[in-house]
LOLO-560282 format. One record per residue (C-alpha): residue number from 1; residue in one letter; x, y, z. Coordinates in Angstrom, 3 decimals, padded with zeros to 6 digits. Last residue first. Layout:
NODE   num   residu          x          y          z
NODE   NUM        A          X          Y          Z
...
# end
This chain:
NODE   num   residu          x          y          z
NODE   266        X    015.849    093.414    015.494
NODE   265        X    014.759    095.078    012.925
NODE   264        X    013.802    098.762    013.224
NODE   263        X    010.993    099.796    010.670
NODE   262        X    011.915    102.763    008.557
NODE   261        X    009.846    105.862    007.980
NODE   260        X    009.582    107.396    004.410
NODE   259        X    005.944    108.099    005.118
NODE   258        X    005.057    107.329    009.018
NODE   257        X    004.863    103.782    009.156
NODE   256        X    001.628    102.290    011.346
NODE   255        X    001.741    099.195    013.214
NODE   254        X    000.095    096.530    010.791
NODE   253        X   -003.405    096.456    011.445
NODE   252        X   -004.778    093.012    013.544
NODE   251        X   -006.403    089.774    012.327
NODE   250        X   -007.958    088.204    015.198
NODE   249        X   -006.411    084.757    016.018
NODE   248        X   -008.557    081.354    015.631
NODE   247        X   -009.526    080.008    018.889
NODE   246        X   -013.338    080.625    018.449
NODE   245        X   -013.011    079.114    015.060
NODE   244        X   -011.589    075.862    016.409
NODE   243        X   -013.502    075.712    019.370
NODE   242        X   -016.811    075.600    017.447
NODE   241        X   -015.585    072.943    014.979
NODE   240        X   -014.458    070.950    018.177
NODE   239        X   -017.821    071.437    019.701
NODE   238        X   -019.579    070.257    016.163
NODE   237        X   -017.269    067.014    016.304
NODE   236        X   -018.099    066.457    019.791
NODE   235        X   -021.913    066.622    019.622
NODE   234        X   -022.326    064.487    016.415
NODE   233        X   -019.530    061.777    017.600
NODE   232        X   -022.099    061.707    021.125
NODE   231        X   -025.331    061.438    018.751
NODE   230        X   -023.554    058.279    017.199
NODE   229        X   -022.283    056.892    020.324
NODE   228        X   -025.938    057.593    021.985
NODE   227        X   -027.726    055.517    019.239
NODE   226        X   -025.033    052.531    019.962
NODE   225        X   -025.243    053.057    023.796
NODE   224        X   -029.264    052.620    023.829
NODE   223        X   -029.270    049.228    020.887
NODE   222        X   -027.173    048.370    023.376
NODE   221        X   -029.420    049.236    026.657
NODE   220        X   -032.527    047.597    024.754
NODE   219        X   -031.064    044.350    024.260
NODE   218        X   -030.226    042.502    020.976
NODE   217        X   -030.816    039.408    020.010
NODE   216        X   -030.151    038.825    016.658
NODE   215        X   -031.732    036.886    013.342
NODE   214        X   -029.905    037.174    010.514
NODE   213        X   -031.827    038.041    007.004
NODE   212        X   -031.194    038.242    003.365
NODE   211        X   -033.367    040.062    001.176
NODE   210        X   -034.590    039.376   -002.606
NODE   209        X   -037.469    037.477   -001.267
NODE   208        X   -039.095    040.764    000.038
NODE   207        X   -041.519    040.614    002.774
NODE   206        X   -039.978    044.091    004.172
NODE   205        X   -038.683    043.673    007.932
NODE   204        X   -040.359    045.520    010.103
NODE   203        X   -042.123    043.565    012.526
NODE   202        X   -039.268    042.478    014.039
NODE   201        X   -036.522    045.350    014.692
NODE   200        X   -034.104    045.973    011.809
NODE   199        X   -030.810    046.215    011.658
NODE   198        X   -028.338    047.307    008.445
NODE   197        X   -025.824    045.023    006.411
NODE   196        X   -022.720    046.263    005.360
NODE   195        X   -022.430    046.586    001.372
NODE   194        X   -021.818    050.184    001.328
NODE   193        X   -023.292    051.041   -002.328
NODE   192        X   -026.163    053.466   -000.930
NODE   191        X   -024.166    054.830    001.731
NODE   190        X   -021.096    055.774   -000.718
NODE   189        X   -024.021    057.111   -003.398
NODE   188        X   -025.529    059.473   -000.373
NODE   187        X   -022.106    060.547    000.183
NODE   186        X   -021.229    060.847   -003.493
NODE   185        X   -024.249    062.633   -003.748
NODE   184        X   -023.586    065.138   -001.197
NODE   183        X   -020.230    066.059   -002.539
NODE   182        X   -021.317    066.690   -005.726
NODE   181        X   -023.723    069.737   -004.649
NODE   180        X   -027.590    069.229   -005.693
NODE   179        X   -027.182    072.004   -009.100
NODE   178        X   -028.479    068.795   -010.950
NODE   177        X   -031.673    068.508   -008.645
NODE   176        X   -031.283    064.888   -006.705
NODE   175        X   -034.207    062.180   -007.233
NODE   174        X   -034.724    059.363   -005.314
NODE   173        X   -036.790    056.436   -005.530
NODE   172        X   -038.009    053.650   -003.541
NODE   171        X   -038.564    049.952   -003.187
NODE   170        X   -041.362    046.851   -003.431
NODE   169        X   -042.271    045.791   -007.280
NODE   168        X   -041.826    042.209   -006.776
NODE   167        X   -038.780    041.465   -008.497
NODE   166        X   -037.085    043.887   -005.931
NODE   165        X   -036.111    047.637   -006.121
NODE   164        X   -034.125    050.025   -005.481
NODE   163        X   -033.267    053.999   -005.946
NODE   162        X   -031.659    056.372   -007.824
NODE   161        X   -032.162    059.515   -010.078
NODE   160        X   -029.994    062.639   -010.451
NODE   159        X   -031.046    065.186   -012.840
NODE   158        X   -030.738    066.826   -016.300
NODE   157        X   -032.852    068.886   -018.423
NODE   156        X   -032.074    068.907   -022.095
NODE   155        X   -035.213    068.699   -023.726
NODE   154        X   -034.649    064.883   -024.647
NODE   153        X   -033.741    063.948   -020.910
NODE   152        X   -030.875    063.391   -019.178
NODE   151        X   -030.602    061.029   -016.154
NODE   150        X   -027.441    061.030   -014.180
NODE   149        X   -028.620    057.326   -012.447
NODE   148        X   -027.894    055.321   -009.578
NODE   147        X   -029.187    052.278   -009.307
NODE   146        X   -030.419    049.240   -006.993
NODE   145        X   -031.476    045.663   -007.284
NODE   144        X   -029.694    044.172   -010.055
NODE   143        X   -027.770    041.748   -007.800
NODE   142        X   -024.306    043.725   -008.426
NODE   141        X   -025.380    046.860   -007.959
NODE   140        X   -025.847    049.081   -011.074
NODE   139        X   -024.621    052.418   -012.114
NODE   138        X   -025.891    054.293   -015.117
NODE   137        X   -024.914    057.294   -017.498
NODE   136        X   -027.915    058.471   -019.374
NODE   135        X   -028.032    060.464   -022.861
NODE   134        X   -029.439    057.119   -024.542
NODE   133        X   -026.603    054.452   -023.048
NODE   132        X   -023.755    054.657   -021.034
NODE   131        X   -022.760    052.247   -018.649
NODE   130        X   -021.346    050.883   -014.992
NODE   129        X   -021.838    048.040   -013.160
NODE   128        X   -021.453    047.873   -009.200
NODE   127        X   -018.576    046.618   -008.140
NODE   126        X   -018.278    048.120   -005.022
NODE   125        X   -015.588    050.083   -005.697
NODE   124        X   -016.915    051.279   -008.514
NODE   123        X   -020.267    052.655   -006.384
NODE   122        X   -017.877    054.416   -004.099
NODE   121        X   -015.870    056.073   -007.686
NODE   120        X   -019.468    056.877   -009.255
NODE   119        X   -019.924    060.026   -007.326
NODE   118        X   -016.873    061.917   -007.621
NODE   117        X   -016.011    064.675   -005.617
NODE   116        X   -013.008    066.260   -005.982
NODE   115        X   -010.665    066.416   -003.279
NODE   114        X   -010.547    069.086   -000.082
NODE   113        X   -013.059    067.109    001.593
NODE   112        X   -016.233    069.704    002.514
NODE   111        X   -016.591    070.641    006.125
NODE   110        X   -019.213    068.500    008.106
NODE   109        X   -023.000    068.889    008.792
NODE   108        X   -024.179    068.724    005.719
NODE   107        X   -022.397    065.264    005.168
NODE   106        X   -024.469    063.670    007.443
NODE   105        X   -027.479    064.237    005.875
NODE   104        X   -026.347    062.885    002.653
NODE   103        X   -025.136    059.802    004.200
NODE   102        X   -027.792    059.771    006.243
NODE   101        X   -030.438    059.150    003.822
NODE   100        X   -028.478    055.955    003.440
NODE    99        X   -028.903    054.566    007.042
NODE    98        X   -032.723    056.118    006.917
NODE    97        X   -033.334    053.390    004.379
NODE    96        X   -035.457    054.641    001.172
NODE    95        X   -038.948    053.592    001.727
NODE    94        X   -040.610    057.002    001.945
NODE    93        X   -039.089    058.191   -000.876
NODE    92        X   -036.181    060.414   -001.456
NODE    91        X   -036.739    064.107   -003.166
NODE    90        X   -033.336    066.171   -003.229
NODE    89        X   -033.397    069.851   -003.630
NODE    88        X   -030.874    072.881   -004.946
NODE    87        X   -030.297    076.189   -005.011
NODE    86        X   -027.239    077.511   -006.378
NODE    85        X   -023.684    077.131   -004.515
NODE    84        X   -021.268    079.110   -003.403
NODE    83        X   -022.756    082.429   -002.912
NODE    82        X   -026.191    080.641   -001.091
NODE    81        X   -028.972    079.665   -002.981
NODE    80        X   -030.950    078.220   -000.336
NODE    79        X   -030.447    074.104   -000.103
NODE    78        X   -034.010    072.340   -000.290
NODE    77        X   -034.051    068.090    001.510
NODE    76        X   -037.497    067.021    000.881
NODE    75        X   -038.116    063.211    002.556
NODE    74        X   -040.770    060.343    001.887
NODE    73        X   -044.391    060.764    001.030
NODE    72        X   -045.747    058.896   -002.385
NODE    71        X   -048.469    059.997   -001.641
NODE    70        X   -049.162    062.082    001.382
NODE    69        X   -049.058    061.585    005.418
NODE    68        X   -045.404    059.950    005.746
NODE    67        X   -043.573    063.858    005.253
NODE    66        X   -040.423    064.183    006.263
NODE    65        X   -038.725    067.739    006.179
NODE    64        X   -034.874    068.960    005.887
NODE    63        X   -034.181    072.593    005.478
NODE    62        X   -031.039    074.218    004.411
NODE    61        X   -029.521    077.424    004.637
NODE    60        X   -030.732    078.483    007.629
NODE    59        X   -027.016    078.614    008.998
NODE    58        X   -027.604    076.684    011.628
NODE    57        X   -029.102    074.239    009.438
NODE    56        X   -033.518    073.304    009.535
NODE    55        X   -035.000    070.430    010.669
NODE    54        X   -038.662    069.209    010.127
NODE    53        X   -038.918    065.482    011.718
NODE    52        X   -042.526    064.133    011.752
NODE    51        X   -044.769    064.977    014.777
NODE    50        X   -044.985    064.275    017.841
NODE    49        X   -045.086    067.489    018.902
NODE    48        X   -044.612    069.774    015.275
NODE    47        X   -041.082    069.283    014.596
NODE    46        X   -039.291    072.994    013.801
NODE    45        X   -035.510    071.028    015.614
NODE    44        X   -032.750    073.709    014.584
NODE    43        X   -029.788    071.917    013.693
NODE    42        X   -026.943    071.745    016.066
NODE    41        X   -025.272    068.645    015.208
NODE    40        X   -026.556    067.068    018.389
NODE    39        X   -030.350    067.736    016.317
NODE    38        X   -028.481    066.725    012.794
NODE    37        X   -027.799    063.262    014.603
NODE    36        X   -031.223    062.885    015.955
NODE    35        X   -033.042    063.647    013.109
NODE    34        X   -031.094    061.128    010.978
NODE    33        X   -031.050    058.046    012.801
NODE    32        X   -034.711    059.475    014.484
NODE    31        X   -036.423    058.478    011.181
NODE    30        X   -036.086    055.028    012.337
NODE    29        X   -036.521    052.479    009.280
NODE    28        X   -037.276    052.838    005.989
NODE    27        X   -037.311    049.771    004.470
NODE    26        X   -034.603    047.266    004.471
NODE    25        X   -034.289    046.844    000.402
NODE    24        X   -030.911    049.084    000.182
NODE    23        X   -029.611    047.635    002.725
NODE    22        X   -029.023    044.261    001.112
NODE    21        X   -029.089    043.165    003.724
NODE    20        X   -031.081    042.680    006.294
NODE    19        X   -029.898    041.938    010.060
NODE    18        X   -032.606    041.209    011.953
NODE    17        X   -033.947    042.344    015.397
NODE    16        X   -035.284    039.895    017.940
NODE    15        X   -035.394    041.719    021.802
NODE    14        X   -033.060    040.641    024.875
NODE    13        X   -034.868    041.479    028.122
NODE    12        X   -033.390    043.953    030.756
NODE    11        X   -032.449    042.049    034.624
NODE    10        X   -028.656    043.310    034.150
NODE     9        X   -029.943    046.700    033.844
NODE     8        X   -032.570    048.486    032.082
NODE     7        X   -035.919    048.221    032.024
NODE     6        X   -038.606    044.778    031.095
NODE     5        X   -038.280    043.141    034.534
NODE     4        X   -040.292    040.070    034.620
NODE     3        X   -042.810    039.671    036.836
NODE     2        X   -042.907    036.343    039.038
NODE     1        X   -046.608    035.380    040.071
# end
C-alpha cells in the first residue's frame, strides 16, 4: 500500500483553509498570532505547559492573559501606572479575531508615532459611519456588523466599547478603560476596520451567513514561512531597538574651567 507523505518538502499535502471576511466575524483563531509575536518581541512567556498564553513586557509594565475556561472568557490586557500614563485595562472576548487583538498587541511593542492619535480617522477611511447621539460617539462598518464606541454613561463614567456581530446573535465585545492609551486604540480600531480578509483552517469557520468565504489550498510549509516572517520582523525590529540604545554616546562632563579661566579655540 502507497503512504502518503504528510511532512515537509516537495511530497507535503495541500490543506483547505478559507478566506473569511469580514474579519471581524472569523472567530477567534490562533492565539499563537499574538503570543508568538510578543514572545520574539521579548516578552516574558508565564504560560502554564500547555496552557493558555500569559505574557508579561520587558518592562513589567504590562501583562497580557487569555483565559477560554470561564464565561464569557476572552483576553485581559492591565498597563501599571507608570509616570506617563495611568493604569489602564482592555477586556476582548473570546471571539474577537486574534488578527485584530494584534493590533493592540503589536503596538506595545513599538515606539509611539510622533502624531496624535486619533482613533476614528482608520475607521473614516474605511467608510465606516460616524454619529453622535445620547452622550455616545459611534462608528459603524459599512454592513452594520461591527462598532466602535466612546460610551458615556449617565454617572459620568466613560469607556471604550466595540465589537461585532451578525443577525444571528454570534460575535464579541470589547471594552477599553478610558485612561487605555490613544495610540493603542487606534491600532486596535485600524485592525478592526482593515477590510483584508483573514484565513481560517476548516473546521473553524463560524456558521454565520453574514460571512464571505474562499476556499484555498494551502500547505503546511507556507502557512510555516508566513508565521516565521512575522516572528522574524518581531526579532529584528527589537534587535535594532537594542542596538540603537546600546550605540547611543555616553554623556560626558564638560572639561573643567578654573574660575575666570578661558577656553583656547582653535
Amino acid at each position: 500500500m502507497k503512504q502518503t507523505w504528510q511532512g515537509w518538502g516537495p511530497g507535503e499535502q495541500a490543506e483547505q483553509h478559507y478566506l473569511v471576511e469580514p474579519r471581524a466575524l472569523a472567530g477567534g483563531g490562533d492565539v499563537r498570532h499574538v503570543s508568538e509575536f510578543l514572545r520574539a518581541s521579548g516578552w516574558r512567556d508565564h504560560s502554564k505547559t500547555g496552557g493558555p498564553p500569559a505574557m508579561q513586557s520587558p518592562g513589567r509594565t504590562v501583562r497580557i492573559s487569555y483565559d477560554p475556561y470561564v464565561q464569557p472568557g476572552g483576553w485581559t490586557v492591565h498597563g501599571a501606572a507608570t509616570g506617563r500614563t495611568e493604569e489602564w485595562s482592555a477586556h476582548l472576548g473570546r471571539q474577537t479575531p486574534v488578527e485584530i487583538i494584534a493590533g493592540l498587541t503589536d503596538a506595545l511593542t513599538l515606539p509611539r508615532s510622533a502624531h496624535a492619535p486619533n482613533v476614528w480617522a482608520p475607521l473614516q477611511e474605511q467608510n465606516w459611519h460616524t454619529r453622535f447621539e445620547g452622550g455616545h460617539y459611534t462608528a459603524t462598518s459599512p454592513d452594520g456588523t461591527a462598532w466602535m464606541q466612546y460610551h458615556q454613561s449617565p454617572g459620568g463614567e466613560a469607556m471604550w466599547w466595540t465589537g461585532a456581530k451578525d443577525r444571528q446573535g454570534n460575535g464579541w465585545t470589547a471594552n477599553f478603560s478610558p485612561t487605555t492609551p490613544m495610540h493603542l486604540v487606534e491600532a486596535f480600531s485600524a485592525e478592526l476596520s482593515n477590510p483584508d480578509p483573514v484565513m481560517r483552517p476548516r473546521g473553524h469557520v463560524p456558521p454565520s451567513a453574514q460571512i464571505r468565504t474562499w476556499s484555498v489550498s494551502v500547505k503546511p510549509s507556507q502557512l510555516s514561512a508566513w508565521q516565521q516572517a512575522r516572528i522574524t520582523a518581531a526579532r529584528a525590529a527589537t534587535w535594532a531597538r537594542s542596538s540603537a540604545r546600546s550605540a547611543r554616546p555616553r554623556t560626558t562632563a564638560r572639561p573643567y574651567t578654573p574660575a575666570g579661566g578661558a577656553r583656547t579655540r582653535r
